[in-house]
N, C-alpha and C positions, 0 to 999 in steps of 0.2 A: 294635536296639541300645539302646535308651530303655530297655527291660527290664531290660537286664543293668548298664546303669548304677545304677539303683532297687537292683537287688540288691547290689551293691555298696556304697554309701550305708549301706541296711539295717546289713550284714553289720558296717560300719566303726562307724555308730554304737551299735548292739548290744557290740559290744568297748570300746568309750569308757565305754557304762553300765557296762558290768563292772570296766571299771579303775577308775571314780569312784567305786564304792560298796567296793571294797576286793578283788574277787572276783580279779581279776586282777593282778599283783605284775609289778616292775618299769618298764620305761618302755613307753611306745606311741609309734607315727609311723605315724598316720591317713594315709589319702590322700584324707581328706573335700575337696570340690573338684577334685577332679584325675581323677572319674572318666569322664570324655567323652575326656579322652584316653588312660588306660589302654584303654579299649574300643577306643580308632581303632588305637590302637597295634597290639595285637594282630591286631585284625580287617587291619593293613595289609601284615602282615609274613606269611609259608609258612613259619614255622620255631619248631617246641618248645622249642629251647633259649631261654632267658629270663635275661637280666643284670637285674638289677633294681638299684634302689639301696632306701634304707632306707623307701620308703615303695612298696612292690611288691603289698599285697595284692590291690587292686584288679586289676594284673596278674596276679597268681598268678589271681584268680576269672574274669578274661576269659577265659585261655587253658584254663582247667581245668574251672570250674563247679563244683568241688570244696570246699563249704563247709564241710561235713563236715571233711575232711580237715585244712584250714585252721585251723580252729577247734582241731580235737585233735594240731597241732603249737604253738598257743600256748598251751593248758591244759598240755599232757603236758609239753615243755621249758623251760614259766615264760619264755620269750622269745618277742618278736617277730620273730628272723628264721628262715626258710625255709630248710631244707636240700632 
């Protein structure tokens, strides 16, 4: 679990440096802090479907692993939220 929290972290502060140097536009809602419980959350729950509220990435990465993908929903739709 300590792993995928790190990645997490990672992934959140990497997106923070991008919005502060200008690369990325409009607003951010980090879930820096909050990743021990996105991790439990997911790890505690049997079910793909995921309500998040505005600070979910961290969710979206526990359940997915999918950074990739993450990454090129907030480059491609200039937003932070996840469809």
């Amino acid at each position: 679990m300590e792993n995928l929290e790190y990645i997490i972290r990672a992934f959140e502060e990497e997106i923070q440096r991008q919005f502060k140097s200008g690369i990325l536009k409009g607003t951010i809602h980090l879930c820096i802090g909050q990743e021990h419980i996105d991790v439990a959350i997911i790890k505690s729950f049997n079910n793909p479907l995921i309500f998040g509220n505005h600070r979910s990435h961290g969710q979206y990465i526990a359940s997915t692993g999918d950074l990739k993908g993450l990454y090129k929903q907030i480059c491609e739709n200039r937003t932070q939220h996840l469809y």
